[in-house]
N, CA, C and O of each residue as an XYZ file, in Angstrom:
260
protein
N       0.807      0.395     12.893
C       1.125      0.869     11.556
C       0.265      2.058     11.142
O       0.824      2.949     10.502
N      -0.974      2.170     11.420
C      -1.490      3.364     10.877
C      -1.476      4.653     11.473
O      -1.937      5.669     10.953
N      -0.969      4.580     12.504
C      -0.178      5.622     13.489
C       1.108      6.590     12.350
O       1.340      7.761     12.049
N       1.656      5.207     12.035
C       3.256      5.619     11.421
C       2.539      6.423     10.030
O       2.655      7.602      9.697
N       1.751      5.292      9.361
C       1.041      5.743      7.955
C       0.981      7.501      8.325
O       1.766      8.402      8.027
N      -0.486      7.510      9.204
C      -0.570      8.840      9.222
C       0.357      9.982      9.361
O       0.342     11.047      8.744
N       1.438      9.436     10.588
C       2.276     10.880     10.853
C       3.046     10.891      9.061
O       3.420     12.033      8.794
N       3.269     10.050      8.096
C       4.083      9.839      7.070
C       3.123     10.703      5.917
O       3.555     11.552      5.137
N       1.935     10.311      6.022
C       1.143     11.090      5.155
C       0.904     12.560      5.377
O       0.955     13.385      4.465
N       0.619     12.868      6.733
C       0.711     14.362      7.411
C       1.683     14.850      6.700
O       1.395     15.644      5.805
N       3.010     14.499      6.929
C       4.513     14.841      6.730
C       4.783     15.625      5.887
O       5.270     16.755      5.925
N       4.304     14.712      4.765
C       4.600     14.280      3.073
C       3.715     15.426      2.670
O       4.053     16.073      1.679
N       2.491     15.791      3.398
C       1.479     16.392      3.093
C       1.551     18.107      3.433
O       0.984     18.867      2.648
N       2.202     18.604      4.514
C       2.797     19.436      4.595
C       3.845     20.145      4.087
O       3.974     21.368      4.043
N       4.620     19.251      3.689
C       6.171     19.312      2.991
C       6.140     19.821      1.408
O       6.861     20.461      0.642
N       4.951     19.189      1.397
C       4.258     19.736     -0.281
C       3.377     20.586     -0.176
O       3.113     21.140     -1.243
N       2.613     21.033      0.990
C       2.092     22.055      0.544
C       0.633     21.741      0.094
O      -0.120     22.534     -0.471
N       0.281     20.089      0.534
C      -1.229     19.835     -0.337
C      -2.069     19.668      1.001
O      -2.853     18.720      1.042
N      -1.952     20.647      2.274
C      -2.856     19.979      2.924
C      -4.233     20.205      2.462
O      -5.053     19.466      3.006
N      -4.789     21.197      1.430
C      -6.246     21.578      1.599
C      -6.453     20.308      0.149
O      -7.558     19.942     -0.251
N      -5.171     19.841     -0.406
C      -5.562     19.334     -1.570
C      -5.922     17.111     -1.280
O      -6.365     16.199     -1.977
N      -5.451     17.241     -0.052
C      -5.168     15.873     -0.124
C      -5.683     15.260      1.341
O      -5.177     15.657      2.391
N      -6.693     14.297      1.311
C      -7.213     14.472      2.417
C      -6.702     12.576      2.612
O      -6.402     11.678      1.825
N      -6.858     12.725      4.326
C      -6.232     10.777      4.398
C      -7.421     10.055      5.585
O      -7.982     10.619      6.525
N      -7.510      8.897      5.211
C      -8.835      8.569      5.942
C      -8.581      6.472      6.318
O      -8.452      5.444      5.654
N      -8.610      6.674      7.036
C      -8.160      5.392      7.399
C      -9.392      4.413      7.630
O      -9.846      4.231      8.760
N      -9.986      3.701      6.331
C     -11.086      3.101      6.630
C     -10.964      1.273      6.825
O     -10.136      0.575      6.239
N     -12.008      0.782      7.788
C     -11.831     -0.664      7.700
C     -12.128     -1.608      6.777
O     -13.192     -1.615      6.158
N     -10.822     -2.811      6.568
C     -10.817     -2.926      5.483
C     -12.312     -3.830      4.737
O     -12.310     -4.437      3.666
N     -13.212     -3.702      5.473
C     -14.280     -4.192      5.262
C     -14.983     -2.733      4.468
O     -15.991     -3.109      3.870
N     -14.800     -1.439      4.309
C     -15.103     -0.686      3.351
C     -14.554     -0.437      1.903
O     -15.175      0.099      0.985
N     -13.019     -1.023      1.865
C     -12.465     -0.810      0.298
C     -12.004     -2.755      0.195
O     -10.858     -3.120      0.455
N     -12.712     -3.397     -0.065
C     -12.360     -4.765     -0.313
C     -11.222     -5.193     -0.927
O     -10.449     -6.123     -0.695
N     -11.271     -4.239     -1.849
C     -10.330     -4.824     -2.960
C      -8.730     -4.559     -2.697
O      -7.867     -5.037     -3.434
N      -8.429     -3.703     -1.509
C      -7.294     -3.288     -0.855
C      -6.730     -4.754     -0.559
O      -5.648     -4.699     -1.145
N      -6.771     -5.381     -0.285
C      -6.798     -6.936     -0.154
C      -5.962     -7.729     -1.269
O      -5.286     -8.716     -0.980
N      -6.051     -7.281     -2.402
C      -5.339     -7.954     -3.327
C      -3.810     -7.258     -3.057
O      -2.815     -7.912     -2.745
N      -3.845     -5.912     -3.230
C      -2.057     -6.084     -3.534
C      -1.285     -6.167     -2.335
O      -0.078     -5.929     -2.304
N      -2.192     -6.609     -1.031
C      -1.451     -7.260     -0.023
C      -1.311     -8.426      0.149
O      -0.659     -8.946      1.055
N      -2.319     -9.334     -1.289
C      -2.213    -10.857     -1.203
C      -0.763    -10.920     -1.932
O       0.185    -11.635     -1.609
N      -0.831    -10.061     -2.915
C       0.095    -10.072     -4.266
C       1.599     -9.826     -3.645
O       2.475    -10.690     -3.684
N       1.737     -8.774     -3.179
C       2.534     -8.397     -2.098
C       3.097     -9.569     -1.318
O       4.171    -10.017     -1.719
N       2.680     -9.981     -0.543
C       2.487    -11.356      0.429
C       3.164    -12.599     -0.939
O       4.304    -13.061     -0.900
N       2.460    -12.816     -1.686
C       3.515    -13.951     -2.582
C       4.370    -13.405     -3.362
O       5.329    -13.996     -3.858
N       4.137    -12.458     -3.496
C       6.000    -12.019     -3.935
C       7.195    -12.210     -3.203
O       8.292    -12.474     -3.695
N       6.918    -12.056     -1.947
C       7.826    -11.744     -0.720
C       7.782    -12.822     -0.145
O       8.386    -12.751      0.926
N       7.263    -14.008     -0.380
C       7.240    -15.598      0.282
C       8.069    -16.117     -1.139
O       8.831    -17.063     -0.942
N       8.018    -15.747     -2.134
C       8.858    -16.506     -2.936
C       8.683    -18.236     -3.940
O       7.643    -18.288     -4.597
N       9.185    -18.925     -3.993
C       9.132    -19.780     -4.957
C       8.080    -19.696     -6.040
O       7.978    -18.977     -7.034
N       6.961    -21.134     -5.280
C       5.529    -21.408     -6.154
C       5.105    -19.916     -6.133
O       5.110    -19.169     -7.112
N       4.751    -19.609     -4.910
C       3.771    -18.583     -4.734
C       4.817    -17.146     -5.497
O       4.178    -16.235     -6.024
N       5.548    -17.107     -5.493
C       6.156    -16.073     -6.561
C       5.911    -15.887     -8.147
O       5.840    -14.964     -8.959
N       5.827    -17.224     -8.119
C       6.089    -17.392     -9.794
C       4.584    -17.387    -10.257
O       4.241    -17.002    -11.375
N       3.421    -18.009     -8.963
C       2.112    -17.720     -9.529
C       1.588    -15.945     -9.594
O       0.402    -15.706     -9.822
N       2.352    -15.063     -9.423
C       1.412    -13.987     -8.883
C       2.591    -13.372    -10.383
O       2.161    -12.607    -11.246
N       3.275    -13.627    -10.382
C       4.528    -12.950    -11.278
C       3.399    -11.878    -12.421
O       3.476    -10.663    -12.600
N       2.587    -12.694    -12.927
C       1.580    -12.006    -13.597
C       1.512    -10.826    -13.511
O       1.734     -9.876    -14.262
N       1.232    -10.942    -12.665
C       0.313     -9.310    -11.443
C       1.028     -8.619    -11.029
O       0.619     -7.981    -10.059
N       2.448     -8.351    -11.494
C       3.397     -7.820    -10.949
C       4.373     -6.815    -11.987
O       5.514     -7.093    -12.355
N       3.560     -5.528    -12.358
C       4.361     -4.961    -13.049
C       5.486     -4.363    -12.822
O       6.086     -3.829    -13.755
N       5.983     -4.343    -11.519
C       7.274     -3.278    -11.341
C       7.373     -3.795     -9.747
O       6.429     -4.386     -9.223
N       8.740     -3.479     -8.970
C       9.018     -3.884     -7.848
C       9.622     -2.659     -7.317
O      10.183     -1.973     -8.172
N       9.646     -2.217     -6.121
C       9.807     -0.995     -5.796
C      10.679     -1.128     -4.779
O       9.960     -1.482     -3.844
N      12.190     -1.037     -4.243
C      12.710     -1.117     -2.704
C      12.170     -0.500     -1.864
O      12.045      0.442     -2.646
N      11.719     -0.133     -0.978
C      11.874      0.964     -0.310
C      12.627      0.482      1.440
O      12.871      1.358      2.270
């Protein structure tokens, strides 16, 4: 996945024109901790029932992609 991330961010990053503005850095997730939550949050949204309805909170908007 962070293969794909990057060539997607490169992409995106060229296409606009922000390469000097936008820099991408792929750190382990033992340096940004808190990255962790909206993949817990994420994770019970997408499992559904209990665990849906507990996170519902934390869930301002849903996005397809």
């Amino acid at each position: 996945m962070v293969g794909l991330d990057r060539r997607t961010v490169f992409a995106e990053r060229a296409r606009y024109g922000a390469e000097s503005r936008l820099t991408y850095v792929h750190e382990k997730a033992s340096h940004e901790p808190l990255l962790c939550l909206p993949d817990a949050i994420g994770w019970a949204h997408l499992r559904g029932g209990e665990w849906k309805r507990r996170a519902a909170a934390l869930v301002a908007a849903v996005h397809e992609v």
